[in-house]
N, C-alpha and C positions, 0 to 999 in steps of 0.2 A: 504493500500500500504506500501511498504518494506521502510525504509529509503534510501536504495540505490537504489532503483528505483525513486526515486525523481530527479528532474532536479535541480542544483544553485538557480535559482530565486523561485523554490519552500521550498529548505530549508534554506534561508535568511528568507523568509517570516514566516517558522517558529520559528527561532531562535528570531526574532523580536519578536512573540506573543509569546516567553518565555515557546513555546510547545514541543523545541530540544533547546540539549544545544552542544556544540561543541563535548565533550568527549562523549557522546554518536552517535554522527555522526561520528564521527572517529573511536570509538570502531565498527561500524557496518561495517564501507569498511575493517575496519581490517578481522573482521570477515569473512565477504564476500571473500576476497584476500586470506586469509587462506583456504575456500573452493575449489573458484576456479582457483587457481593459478595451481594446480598441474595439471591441464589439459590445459589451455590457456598458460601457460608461458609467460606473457608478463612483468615479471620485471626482471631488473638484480638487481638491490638493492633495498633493503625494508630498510623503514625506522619506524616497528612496536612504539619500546619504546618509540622514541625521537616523535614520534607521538603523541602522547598518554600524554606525558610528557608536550609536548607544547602546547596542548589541554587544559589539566587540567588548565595551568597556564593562558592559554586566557580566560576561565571560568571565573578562579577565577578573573583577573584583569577587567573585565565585570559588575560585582559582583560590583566591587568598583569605578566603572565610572573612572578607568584608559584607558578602550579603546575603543572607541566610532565607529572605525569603521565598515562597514556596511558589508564586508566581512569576518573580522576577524573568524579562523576558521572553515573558510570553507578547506577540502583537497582537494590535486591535485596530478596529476602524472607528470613527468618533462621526455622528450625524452632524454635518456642518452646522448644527443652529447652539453650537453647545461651546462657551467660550473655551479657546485657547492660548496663553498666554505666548507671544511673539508671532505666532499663527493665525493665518486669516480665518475668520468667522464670518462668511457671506451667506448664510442662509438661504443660498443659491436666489439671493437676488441682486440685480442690480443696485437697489439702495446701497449697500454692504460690500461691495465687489469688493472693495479695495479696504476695508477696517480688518486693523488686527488690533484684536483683542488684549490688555492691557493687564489684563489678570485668567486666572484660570479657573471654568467653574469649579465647582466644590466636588463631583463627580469625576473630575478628570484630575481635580487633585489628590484624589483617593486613590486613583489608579498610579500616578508618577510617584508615590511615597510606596505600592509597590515596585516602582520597577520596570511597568508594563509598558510598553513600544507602541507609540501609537504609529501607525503606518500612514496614517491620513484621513483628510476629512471627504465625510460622504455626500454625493449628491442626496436633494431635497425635495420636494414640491414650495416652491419659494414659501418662506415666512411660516413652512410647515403647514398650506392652505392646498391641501390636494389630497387626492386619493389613488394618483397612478403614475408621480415624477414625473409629469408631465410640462409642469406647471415651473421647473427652473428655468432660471432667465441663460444657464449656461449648456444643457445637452439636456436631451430626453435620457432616460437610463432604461436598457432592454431587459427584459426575464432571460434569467440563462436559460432554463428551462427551453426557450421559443424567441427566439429576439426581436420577433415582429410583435411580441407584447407587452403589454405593459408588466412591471412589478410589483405594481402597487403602490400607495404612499398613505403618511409621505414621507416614511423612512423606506424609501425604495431602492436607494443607493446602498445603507444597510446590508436589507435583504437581500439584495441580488449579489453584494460582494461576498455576503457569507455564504451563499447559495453557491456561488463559482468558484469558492473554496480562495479566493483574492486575500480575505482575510478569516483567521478561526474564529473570530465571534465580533460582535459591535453595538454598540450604544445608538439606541434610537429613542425616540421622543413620542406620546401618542397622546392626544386629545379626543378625538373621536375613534381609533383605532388603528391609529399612523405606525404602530408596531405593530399591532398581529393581522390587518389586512395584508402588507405587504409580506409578512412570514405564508400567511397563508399562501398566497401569490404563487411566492417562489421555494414554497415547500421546506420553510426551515420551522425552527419555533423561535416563538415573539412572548415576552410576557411582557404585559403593563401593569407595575405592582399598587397598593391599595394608593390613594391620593394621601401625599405626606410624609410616605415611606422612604422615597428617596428625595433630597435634594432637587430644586430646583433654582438654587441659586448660580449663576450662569447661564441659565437656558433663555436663550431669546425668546419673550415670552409671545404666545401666539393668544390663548384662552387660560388667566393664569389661574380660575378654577380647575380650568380641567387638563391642562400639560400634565405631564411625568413620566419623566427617565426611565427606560426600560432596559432590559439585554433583547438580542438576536441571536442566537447561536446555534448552532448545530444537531446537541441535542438538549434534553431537558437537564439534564447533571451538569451540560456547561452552565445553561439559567440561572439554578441554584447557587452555581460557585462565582458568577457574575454577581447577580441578587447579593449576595456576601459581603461582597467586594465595595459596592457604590450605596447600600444603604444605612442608614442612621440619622440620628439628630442631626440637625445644623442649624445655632444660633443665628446664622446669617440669614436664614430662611424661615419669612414668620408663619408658615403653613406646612412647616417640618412638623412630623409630629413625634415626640420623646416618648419612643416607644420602647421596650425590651427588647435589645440584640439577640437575634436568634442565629444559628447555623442554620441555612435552609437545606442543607446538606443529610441534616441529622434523620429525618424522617420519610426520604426519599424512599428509601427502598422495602418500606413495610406495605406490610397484606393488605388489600382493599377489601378481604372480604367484608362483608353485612355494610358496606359504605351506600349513604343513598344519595342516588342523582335523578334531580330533576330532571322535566322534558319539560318547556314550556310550548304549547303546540301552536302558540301567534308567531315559535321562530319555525315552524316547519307550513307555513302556509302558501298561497299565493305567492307567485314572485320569487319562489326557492326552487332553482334548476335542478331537473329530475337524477341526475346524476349525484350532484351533491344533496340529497335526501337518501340517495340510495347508499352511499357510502358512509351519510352517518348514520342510517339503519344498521349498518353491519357492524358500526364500531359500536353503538348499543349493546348489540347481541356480544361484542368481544367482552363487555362492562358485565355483563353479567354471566359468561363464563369465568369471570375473575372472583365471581361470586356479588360483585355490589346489585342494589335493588334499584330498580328503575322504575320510576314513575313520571307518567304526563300530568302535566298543572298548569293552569293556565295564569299567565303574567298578562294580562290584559291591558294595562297601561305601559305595555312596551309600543301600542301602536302609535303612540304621542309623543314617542321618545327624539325621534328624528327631527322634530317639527324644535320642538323644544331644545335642543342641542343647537341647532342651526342661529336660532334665536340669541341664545347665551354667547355664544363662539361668536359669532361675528359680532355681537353688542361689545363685548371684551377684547375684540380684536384693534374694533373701530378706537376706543381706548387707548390702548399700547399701544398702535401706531402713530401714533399722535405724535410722538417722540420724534420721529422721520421726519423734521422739518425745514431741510437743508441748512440750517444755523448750527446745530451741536456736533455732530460729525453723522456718516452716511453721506450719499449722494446730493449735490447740488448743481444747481441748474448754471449755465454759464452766463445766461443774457436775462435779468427780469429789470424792470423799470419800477419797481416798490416792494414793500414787505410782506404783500398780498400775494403778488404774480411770482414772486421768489417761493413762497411755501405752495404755491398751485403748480409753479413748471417742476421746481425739484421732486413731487410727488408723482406728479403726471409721467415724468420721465423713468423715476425710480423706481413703482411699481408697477407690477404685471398684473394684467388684466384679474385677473382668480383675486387679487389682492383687490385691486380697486373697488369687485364687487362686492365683495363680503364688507370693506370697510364702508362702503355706500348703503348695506343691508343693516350693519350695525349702528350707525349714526341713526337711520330711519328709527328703529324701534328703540334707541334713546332717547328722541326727540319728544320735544311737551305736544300733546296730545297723545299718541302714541305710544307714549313709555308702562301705563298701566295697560294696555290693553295686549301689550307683546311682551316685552322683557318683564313687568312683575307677574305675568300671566304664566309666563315662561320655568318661573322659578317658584312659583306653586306648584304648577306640572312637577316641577324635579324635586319637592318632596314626598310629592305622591308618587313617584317613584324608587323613590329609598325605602319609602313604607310598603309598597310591594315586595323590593328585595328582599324587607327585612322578616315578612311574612315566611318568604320563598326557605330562608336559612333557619328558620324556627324546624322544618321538616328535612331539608336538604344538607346534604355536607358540599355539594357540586351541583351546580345546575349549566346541563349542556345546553348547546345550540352552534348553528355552523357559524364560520367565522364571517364568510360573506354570502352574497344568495347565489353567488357563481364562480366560475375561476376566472383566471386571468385572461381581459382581453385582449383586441388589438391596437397597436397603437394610434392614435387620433380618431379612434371609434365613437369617444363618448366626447372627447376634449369639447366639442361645440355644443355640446347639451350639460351645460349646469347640475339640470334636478337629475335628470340619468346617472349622472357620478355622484350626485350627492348620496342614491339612492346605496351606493355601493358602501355605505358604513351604516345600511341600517340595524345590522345585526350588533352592531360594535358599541355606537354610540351611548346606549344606555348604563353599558359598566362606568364610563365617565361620568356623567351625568348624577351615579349614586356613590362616584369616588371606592366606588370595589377592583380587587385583584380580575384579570381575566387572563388566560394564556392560550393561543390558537398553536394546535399541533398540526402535522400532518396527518390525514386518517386514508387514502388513496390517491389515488389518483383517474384522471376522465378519459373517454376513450382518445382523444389527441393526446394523451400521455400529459397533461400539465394538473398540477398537485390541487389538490381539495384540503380544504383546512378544516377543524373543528373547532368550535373554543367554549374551554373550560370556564364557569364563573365561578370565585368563591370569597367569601363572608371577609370583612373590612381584616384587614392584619392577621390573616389565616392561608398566606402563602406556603406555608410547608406542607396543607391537606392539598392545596392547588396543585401542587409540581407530584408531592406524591401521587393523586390519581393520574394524573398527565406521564408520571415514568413508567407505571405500571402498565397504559396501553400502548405505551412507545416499545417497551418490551418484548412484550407478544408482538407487535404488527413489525418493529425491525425496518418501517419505512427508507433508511437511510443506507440499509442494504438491499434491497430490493428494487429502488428507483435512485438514480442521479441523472441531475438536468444533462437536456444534448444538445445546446447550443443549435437548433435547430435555427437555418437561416429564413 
């Protein structure tokens, strides 16, 4: 087997028996990204030398029992919206093309105090406002899987670099389902942990109820050893939440039997492609030869969830972008004639269309007249949706549903229809919404060979039952030997 087809916990295990050494797991994703970069396009910045550089020197300080850590040297890829100190941060848009970032988020500083190699930043859906990377102002990113599709978003750069084995795993960001759509996509796993759990200090904020830091990775044991890694308090962050450190590691691999998983049956209705129903029939039927009990329930106020999501997102969007106003830094306009036509061209210029309208949708349902009848309307809905959830976990330890209503399309299929791609995080949206755990595995694949997702949902700071049902049917199905993407042209 390739070095970059290795999982994290496989090439720790090797570096420990002194079989791989850093610089040569780094020289191989080099290699690798050097091949298939020029068809996936999933980075905006590489970070080859200083790679390479950093490697050698974690080697050699190894060498001398200066660094004892147990990940040191391993690489990753970082979601360009996520600060990096002397490294550019463009959220794959033009406002940003050219900002490096000044400090490093609190994620990414978690990672450099192990050790960890970041290899570069990944393509976006600008400003984190998409659902298939379509939407950066610098390349479309292809599914390795099919390269005439899309990956998802709008951690699609992510996904498809962990997908094409470019990098062993990667930090993405998900508001409405911008990690586990794209996982789903491109046939990797995606978790989005509870709202709070992880840091968000650094992350260019999109919707700053509903962001948070996620892994991508390969399989669910790397998740958990990710999840490890980037979560905890952070003072810096007033919507961290001081929770008890856990090992998400520790519970991984215990029995599911008598575990019960819901079915909510408004996610298996209309509008859910006959393929993926049939694939998460079977992964059902695999849940309960593991012995867990399954039952259908109905979440009835998930059909409001979309509506209400779109509302908060873009009113919070409209918010934070505000900052963008060609005087503090990002993009500014070369020729305005007043104060007025300066923040109107620098924006006009700076933003991509996706951007424009969501900031346009969220201004509207800010606005006086307006603001009770959509946004506080909006945010009733989303506690009547936490109180559904919380209904749902008084019985369930996991409540299934697919991750999207279809798999990966083609690209510029949906891009001219708005409501069409918005529809593609219907399934997603509502774990945000109630700030819960969700993680999309792979469960098949459709007959053109491109992956079918699932996703798990589970109870606020109950990450360890989430990954444990998630490892045990990764187990059995072995998706990861049985399917890898074929760069099909």
């Amino acid at each position: 087997m390739e070095i970059t087809e290795l999982t994290v916990h496989e090439l720790i295990d090797k570096m420990q028996r002194k079989e791989l050494t850093s610089t040569q797991i780094t020289k191989s994703y080099i290699d690798r990204m050097k091949e298939k970069e020029p068809d996936v396009k999933a980075f905006v910045t590489t970070l080859e030398e200083q790679a390479i550089e950093q490697a050698k020197e974690i080697d050699q300080k190894k060498e001398a029992g200066e660094i004892t850590g147990r990940y040191a040297g391993i690489p990753i890829g970082i979601k360009d919206n996520m600060c990096t100190k002397g490294i550019k941060t463009t959220c794959s848009s033009h406002m940003l093309e050219n900002f490096v970032s000044p400090y490093d988020a609190t994620v990414v500083d978690k990672l450099n105090k192990e050790n960890i190699i970041n290899l570069g930043k990944l393509n976006m859906d600008e400003f984190a406002m998409g659902s298939s990377t379509e939407y950066s102002y610098f390349k479309k990113t292809s599914n390795p899987w099919n390269l005439n599709k899309v990956p998802g978003g709008s951690s699609g750069g992510s996904a498809a670099a962990v997908a094409a084995n470019m990098v062993p795993w990667a930090l993405g960001s998900d508001t409405g389902g911008s990690i586990r759509l794209p996982a789903s996509f491109c046939g990797v796993v995606g978790l989005k942990p509870t709202y709070g759990l992880v840091s968000r200090y650094g992350l260019v904020a999109f919707a700053s109820s509903l962001d948070q830091i996620g892994p991508i990775t390969k399989d669910v044991e790397d998740a958990a050893i990710l999840l490890n890694l980037i979560s905890g308090h952070d003072e810096k962050d007033t919507t961290s939440v001081n929770y008890e450190k856990k090992d998400y590691t520790a519970k991984l691999k215990e029995d599911i039997k008598g575990k019960k998983i819901g079915v909510p049956k408004e996610f298996f209705g209309d509008g859910i492609n006959q393929e993926v129903k049939e694939n998460l029939e079977k992964a059902i039927k695999t849940y309960q030869s593991l012995g867990a009990q399954i039952e259908e329930f109905s979440l009835d106020i998930a059909q409001y969830a979309l509506a209400t999501y779109y509302i908060i997102a873009c009113a919070e969007a409209s918010s934070n972008l505000g900052r963008f106003d060609g005087i503090r830094y990002g993009y500014r306009a070369k020729e305005f004639g007043s104060l007025k036509e300066l923040y109107k061209k620098s924006r006009s210029e700076g933003f991509g269309a996706e951007v424009k309208r969501r900031i346009i949708l969220g201004t509207y349902v800010l606005s006086s007249g307006y603001y009770d009848a959509y946004y506080k309307k909006a945010q009733q809905v989303r506690t009547l949706v936490m109180k559904e959830f919380d209904k749902g976990f008084e019985k369930y330890d996991v409540i299934l549903t697919p991750t999207s209503p279809a798999v990966a399309f083609d690209i510029g299929s949906k891009s001219n229809n708005p409501l069409e791609m918005y529809l593609s995080d219907i399934c997603t949206v509502s774990v945000n919404i109630a700030g819960l755990p969700g993680i999309s595995i792979p469960c098949g694949v459709n007959k053109e060979g491109m992956p079918i997702g699932m996703q798990l949902i589970g109870n606020k700071f109950e990450e360890e039952k989430l990954l444990n049902m998630a490892y045990a049917f990764e187990q059995v199905t072995k998706f990861r030997e049985n399917y890898q993407p074929q760069f099909i042209r």
